[in-house]
C-alpha positions in Angstrom: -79.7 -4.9 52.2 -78.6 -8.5 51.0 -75.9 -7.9 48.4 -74.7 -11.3 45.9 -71.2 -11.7 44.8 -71.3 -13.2 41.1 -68.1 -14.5 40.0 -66.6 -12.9 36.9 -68.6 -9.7 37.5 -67.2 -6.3 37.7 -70.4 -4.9 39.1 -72.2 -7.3 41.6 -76.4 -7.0 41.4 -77.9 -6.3 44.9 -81.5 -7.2 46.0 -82.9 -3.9 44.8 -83.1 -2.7 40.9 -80.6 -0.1 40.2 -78.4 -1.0 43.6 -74.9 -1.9 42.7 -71.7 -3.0 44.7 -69.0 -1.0 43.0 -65.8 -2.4 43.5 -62.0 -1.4 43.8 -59.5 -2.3 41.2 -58.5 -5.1 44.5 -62.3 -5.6 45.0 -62.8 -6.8 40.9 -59.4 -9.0 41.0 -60.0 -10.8 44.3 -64.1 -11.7 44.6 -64.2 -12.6 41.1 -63.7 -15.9 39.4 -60.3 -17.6 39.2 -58.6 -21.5 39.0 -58.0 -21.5 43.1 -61.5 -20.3 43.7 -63.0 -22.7 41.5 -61.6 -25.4 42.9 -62.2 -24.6 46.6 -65.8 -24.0 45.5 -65.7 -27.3 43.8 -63.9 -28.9 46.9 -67.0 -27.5 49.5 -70.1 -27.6 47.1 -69.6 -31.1 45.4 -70.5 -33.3 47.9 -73.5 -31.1 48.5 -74.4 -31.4 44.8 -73.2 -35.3 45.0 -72.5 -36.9 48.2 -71.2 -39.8 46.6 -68.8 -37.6 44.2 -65.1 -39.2 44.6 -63.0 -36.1 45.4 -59.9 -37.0 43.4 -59.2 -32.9 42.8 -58.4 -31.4 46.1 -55.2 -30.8 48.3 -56.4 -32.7 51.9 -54.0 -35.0 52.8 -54.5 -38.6 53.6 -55.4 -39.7 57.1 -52.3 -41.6 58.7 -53.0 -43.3 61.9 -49.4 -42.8 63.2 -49.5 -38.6 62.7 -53.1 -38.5 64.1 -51.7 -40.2 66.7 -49.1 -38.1 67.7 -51.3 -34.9 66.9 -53.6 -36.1 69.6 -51.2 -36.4 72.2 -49.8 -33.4 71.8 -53.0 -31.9 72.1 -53.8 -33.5 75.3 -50.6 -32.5 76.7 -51.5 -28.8 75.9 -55.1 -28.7 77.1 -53.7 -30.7 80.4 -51.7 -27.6 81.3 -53.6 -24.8 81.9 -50.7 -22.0 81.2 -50.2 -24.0 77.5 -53.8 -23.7 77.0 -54.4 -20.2 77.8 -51.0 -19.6 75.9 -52.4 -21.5 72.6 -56.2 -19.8 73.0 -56.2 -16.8 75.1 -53.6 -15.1 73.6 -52.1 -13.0 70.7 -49.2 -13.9 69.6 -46.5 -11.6 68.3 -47.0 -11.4 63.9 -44.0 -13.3 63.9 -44.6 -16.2 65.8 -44.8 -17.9 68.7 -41.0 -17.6 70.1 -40.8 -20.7 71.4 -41.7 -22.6 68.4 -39.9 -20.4 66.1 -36.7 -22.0 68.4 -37.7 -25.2 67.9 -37.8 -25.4 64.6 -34.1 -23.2 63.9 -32.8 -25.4 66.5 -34.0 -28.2 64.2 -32.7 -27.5 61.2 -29.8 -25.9 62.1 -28.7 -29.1 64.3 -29.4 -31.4 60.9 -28.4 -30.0 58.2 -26.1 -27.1 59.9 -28.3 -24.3 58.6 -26.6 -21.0 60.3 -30.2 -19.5 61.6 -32.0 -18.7 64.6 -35.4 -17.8 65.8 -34.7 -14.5 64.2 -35.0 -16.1 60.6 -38.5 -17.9 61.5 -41.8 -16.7 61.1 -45.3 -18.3 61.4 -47.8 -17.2 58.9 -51.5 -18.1 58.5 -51.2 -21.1 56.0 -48.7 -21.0 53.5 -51.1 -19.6 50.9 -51.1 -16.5 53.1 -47.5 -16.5 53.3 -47.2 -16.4 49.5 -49.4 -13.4 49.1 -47.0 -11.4 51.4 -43.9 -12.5 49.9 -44.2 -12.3 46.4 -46.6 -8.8 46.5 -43.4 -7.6 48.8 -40.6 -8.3 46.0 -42.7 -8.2 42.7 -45.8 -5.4 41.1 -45.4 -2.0 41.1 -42.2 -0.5 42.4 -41.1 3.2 44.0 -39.4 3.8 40.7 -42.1 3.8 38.6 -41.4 -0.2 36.9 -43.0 -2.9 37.4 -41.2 -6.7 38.7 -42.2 -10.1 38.6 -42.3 -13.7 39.9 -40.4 -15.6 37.6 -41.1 -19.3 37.7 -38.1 -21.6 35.9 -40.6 -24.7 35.8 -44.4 -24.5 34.4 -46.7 -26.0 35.5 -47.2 -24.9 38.7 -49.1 -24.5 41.9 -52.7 -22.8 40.5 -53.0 -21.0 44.2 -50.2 -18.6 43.0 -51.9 -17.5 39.8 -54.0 -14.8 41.6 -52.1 -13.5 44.0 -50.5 -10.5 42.2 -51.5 -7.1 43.4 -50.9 -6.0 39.9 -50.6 -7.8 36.3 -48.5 -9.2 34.3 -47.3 -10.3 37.6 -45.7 -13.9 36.3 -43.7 -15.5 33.9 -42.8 -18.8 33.2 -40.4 -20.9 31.3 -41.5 -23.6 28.9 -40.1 -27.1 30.3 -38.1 -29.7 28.6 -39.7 -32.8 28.8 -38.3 -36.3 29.0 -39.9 -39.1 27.6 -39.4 -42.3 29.6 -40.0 -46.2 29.8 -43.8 -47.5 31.5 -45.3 -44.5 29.5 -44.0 -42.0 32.3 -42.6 -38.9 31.5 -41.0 -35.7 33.6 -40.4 -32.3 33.2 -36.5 -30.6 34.0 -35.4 -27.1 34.0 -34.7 -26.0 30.6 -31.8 -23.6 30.8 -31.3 -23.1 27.6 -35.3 -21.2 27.3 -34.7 -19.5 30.7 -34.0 -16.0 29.8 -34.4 -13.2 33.0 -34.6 -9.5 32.6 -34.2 -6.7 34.6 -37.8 -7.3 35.5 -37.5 -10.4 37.3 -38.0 -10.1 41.2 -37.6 -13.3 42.8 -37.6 -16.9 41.0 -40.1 -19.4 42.3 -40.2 -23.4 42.5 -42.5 -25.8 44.2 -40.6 -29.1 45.6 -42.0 -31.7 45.0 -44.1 -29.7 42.3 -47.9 -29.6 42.9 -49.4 -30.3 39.9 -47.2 -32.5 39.0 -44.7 -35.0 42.0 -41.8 -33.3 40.1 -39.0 -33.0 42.1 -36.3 -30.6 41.0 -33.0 -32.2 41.1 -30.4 -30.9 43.4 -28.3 -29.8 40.2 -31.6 -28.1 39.3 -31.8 -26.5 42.6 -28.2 -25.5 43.0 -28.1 -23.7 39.5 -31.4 -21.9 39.8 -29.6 -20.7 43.3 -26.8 -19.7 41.2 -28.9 -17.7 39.1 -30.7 -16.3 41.5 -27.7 -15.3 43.4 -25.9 -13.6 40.3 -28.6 -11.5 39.5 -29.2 -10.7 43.8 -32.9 -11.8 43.5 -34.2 -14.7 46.1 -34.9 -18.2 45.1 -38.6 -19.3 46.8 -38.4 -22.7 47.2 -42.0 -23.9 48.2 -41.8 -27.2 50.4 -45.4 -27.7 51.7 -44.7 -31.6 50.5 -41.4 -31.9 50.6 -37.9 -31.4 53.0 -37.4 -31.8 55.5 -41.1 -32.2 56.2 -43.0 -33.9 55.4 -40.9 -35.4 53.2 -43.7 -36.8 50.5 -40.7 -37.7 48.2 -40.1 -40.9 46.7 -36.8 -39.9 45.5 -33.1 -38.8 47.0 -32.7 -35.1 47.1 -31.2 -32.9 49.9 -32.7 -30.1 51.5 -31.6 -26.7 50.5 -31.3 -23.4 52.2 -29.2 -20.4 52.5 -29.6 -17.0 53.4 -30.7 -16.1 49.5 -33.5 -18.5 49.8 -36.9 -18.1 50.8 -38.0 -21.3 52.3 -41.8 -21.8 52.8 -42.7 -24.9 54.7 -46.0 -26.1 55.9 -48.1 -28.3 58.8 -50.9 -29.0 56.3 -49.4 -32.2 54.4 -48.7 -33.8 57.1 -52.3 -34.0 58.3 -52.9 -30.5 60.0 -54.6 -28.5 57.2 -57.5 -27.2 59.6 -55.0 -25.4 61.7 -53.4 -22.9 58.8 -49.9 -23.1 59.7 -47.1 -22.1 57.4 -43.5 -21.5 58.2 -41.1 -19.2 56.4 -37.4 -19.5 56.6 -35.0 -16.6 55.4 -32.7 -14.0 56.5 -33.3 -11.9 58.9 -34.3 -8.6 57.3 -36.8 -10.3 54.9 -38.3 -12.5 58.1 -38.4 -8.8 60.1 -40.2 -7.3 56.7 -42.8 -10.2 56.3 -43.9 -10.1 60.1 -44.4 -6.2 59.8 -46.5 -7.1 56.6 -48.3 -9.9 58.6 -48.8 -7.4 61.6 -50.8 -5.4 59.5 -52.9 -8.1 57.4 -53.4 -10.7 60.0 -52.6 -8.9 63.4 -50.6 -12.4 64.7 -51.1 -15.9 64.1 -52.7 -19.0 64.9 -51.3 -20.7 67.8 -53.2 -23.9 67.8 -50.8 -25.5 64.8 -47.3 -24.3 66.9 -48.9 -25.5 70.1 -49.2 -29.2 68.9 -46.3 -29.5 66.9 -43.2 -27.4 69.0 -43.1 -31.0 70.8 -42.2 -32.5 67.8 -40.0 -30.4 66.8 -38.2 -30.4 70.1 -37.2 -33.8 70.1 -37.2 -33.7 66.6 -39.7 -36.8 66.1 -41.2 -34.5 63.4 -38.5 -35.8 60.9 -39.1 -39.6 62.0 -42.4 -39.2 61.5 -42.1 -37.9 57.7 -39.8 -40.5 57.5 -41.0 -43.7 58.7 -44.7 -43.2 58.0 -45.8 -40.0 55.9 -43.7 -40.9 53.3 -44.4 -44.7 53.1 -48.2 -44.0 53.2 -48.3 -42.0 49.8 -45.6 -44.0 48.3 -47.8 -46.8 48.6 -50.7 -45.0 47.3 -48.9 -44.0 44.1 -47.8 -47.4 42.9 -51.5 -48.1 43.1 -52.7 -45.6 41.4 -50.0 -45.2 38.9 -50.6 -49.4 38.4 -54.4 -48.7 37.9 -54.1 -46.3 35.3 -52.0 -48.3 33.3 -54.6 -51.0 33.0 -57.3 -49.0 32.9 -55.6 -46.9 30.2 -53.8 -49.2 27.9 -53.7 -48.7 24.8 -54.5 -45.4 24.8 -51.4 -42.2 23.8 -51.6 -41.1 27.6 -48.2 -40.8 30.2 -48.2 -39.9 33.5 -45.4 -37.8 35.0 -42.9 -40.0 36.9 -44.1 -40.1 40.9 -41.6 -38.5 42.6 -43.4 -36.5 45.5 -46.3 -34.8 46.8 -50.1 -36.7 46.6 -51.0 -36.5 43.0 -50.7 -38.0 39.4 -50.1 -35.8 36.5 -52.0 -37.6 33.4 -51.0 -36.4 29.8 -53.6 -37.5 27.3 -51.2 -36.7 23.8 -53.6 -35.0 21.5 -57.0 -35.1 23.5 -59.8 -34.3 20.9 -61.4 -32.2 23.8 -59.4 -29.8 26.0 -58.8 -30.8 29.6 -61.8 -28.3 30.9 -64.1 -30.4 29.0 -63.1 -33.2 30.2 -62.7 -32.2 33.9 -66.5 -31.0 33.6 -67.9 -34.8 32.2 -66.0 -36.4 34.7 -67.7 -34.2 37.2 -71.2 -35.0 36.0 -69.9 -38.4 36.5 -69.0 -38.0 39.9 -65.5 -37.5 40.2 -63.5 -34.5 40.6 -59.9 -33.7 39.1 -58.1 -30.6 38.5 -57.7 -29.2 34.9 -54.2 -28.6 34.1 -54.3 -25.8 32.0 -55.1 -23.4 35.0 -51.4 -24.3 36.0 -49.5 -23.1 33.2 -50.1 -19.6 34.2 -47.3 -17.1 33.3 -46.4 -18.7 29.9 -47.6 -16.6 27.4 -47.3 -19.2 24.4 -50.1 -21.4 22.9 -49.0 -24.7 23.6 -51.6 -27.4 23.2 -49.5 -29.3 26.0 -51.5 -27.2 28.3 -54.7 -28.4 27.6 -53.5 -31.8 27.5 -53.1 -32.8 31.5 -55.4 -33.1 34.4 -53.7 -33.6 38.2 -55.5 -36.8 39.7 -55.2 -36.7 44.0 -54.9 -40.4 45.3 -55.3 -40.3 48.6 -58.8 -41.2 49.3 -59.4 -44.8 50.4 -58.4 -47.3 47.8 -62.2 -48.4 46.4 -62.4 -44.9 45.9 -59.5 -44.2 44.3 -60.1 -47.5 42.3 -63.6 -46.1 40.9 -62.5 -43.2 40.3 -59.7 -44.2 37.8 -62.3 -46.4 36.5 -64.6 -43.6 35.4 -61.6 -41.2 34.4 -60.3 -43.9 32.4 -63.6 -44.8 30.7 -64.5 -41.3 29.9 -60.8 -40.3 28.2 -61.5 -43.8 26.3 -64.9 -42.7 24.8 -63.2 -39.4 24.6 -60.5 -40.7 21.8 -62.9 -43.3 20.0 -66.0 -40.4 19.4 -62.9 -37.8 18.5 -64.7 -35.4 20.9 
């Protein structure tokens, strides 16, 4: 008997009258609608819907010839060996991690930066979303003592993927940022202490760096008092570096890698061009790496070995940092001055900023007292075939009604440039009509 998941529904219709799917207090919160889901669905089903829709809303990173390159070599080198092949496909792995790769990258980054780690505080996860869904449900929800904890995050907005992954609710909060008005109609959000107030409740603080939504970077004084914090009150700080240091380092900006054994660093193979192969990497201390893999033993059974199997080369001879270096992060610096140069004709004239480029693949666009809210707006740009992300699905955790919120959209650039260029070309039209009709 066919059965038909309909987001949003507690109680899912089958085939036959009367039949019903009922579902578990997990089964209602995870197959129902939410801001990730929408926008994967969005991501898969638009170009079947349009298959000329620009896709200016998703997370794939941009194709750069000199990290396919080295991909593919890698590659070849594995399948030429038959003990690496049957290594990377005809074997589990243990739910840490491939031990070999787990080496390579402590050896890494304890020979750069003179992190004191071995393999012992590495483990390979299933993406980096994945990762996230152990960690946080591991430190934050319902407790042995009867209270409940949270993921505190010190800088809203933030990554929508998090918003759902709470085994329990409230699961989040946020603190309201201060924001900075600068010259060129940019602006950028900081830390603002003064707002940040943690209770007993607070689990674990979290920050993205560079910041998907937004390219915020956090400034090493951001970083190092947020450690501070975190350290005071013996919680962990999370940094999430999936476009940041030390790879793939998708900053335009000087900051310094951070990590200690208080820090939860989660670090990722996607951004810099391997998103097909799910590979995230975790970085802690050693009882919290040895508590994740027992978590990931029992959700995953091990890991993919494909993305560890291409890149332990590259981190070896540690070409993986050159490569960030010399080409990842040129390629999307180049890509924002485009776009961010675009906008700014497209747009003049009109009350909008954009959040100062400082990392990652995407604008943040502020449009100061948009007569619609940002939904609205992100479902006319779709009928007009091009796909953003509406910002107010970021600002998840902060409980006040700030209009701010419904005031953004994050804009990807890095399809190819006519692309990119028509896209900004319909955004900017639509906002335009937008503020002239008042609705």
């Amino acid at each position: 008997m066919a059965y038909h998941l309909k987001h949003g529904n507690t109680l899912c219709q089958g085939s036959a009258e009367g039949d019903r799917l009922k579902l578990s207090i997990f089964g209602k919160r995870f197959a129902s609608d939410s801001g990730i889901v929408g926008l994967m669905d969005d991501l898969g089903n638009a170009l079947i819907e349009n298959p000329d829709m620009i896709m200016m809303g998703g997370g794939n990173p941009g194709r750069v010839p000199a990290m396919e390159a080295a991909f593919q070599r890698q590659l070849e080198a594995v399948m030429r060996d038959p003990q690496q092949r049957h290594r990377s496909f005809g074997l589990y792995q243990a739910p840490q991690g491939d031990l070999g790769f787990r080496q390579a990258v402590a050896d890494l980054l304890a020979g750069e930066f003179g992190w004191k780690l071995g393999a012992g505080n590495i483990a390979v996860s299933n993406g980096s979303q994945s990762a996230f869904f152990t960690l946080f449900n591991m430190f934050a929800g319902d407790m042995p003592d009867g209270s409940r904890r949270r993921i505190h995050l010190p800088l809203t907005p933030e990554y929508l993927g998090y918003a759902d992954s709470g085994l329990s609710e409230p699961f989040f909060s946020a603190t309201r940022p201060e924001i900075e008005l600068l010259d060129k109609d940019l602006f950028k959000y900081r830390v603002d202490f003064s707002r940040l107030e943690l209770d007993d409740s607070v689990a674990a603080l979290c920050v993205s760096r560079p910041t998907n939504p937004t390219g915020n970077v956090l400034t090493d004084n951001e970083i190092a008092h947020l450690d501070e914090i975190a350290e005071e009150r013996g919680i962990p700080l999370i940094i999430d570096g999936a476009y940041g240091l030390p790879f793939p380092n998708i900053l335009f900006t000087e900051a310094r890698p951070h990590w200690n054994q208080n820090t939860i660093l989660v670090l990722s193979l996607s951004k810099l061009g391997l998103p097909g192969v799910r590979t995230g990497i975790v970085v802690a201390r050693e009882e919290i790496i040895q508590a994740f893999a027992n978590a990931n033993g029992i959700l995953n059974l091990a890991c993919g070995n494909i993305g560890p199997a291409i890149a332990k080369g590259l981190f070896r001879s540690g070409e993986i940092l050159n490569l960030g270096r010399d080409h990842v992060r040129p390629f999307y610096r180049s890509r924002a001055q485009l776009a961010v140069q675009a906008f700014r004709e497209r747009l003049a004239g009109l009350p909008f900023r954009i959040h100062k480029p400082e990392g990652a693949f995407f604008l943040w666009l502020w449009f100061d007292g948009l007569p619609i809210g940002c939904q609205v707006l992100y479902e006319r740009l779709k009928a007009r075939g091009v796909l953003v992300v509406p910002g107010h699905h970021c600002f998840f955790g902060l409980d006040e009604d700030w209009p701010h919120r419904h005031e953004c959209i994050r804009v990807s650039y890095v399809q190819d440039e006519a692309a990119v260029r028509r896209g900004i070309e319909l955004i900017a039209d639509e906002v335009r009509k937008t503020y002239a009709a008042g609705a």
